[in-house]
C-alpha positions in Angstrom: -20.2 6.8 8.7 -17.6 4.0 8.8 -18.1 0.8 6.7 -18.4 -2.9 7.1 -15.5 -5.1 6.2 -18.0 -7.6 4.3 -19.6 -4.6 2.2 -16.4 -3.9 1.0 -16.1 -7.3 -0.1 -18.9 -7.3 -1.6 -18.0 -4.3 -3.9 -15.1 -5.5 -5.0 -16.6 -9.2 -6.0 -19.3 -7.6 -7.7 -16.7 -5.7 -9.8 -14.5 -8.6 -10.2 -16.7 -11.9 -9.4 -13.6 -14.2 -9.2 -11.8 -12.0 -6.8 -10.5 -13.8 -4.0 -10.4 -11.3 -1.0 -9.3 -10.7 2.3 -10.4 -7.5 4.7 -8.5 -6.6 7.9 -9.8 -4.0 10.0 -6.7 -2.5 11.2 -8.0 -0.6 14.1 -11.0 -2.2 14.9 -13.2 1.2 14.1 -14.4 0.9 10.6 -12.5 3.2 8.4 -9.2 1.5 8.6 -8.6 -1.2 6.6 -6.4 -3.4 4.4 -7.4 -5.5 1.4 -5.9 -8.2 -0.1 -7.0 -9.0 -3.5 -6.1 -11.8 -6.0 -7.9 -11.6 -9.5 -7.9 -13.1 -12.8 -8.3 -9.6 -13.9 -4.5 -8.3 -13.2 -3.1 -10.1 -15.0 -1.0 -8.0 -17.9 -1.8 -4.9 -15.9 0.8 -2.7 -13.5 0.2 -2.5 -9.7 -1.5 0.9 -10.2 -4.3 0.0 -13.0 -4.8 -2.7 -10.5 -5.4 -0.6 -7.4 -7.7 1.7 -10.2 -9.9 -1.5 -11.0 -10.6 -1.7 -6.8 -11.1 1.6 -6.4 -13.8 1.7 -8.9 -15.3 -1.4 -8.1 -15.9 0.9 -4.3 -17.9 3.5 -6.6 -16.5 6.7 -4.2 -16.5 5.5 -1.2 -13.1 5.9 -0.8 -12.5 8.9 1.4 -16.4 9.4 2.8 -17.2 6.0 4.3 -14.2 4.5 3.5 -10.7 6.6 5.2 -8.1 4.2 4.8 -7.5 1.1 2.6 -4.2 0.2 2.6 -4.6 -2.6 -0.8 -2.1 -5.4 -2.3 -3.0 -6.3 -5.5 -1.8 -9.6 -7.2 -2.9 -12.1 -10.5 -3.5 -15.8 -9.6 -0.2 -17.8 -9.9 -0.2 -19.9 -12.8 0.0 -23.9 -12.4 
């Protein structure tokens, strides 16, 4: 059972409401996607607790509903 690009948004923002993201359905059939993901949350943490903070904000679906998620992390620039 593949998954919808806007329910993975909506994990992730209800794991990290000020996350701005972006979901690109790589091959147009639901269980390959890529996620772009800027959060206030990063900041002072390495690429991989990062990544750790969206996976867990997916609550396992990563690898049943979910296949691939190819994700880029990154803090909010400063102004």
């Amino acid at each position: 059972m593949a998954m919808d690009a806007s329910e993975i948004e909506s994990l992730i923002k209800g794991s990290l409401p000020d996350a701005q993201v972006t979901i690109e359905d790589l091959r147009g059939d639901g269980d390959h996607y890529a996620a772009y993901v800027t959060s206030a949350a990063f900041v002072g943490k390495s690429r991989v607790q990062q990544h750790q903070l969206v996976y867990a904000a997916l609550k396992g679906r990563m690898g049943n509903e979910l296949h691939a998620l190819a994700l880029q992390t990154s803090a909010p620039e400063s102004t």
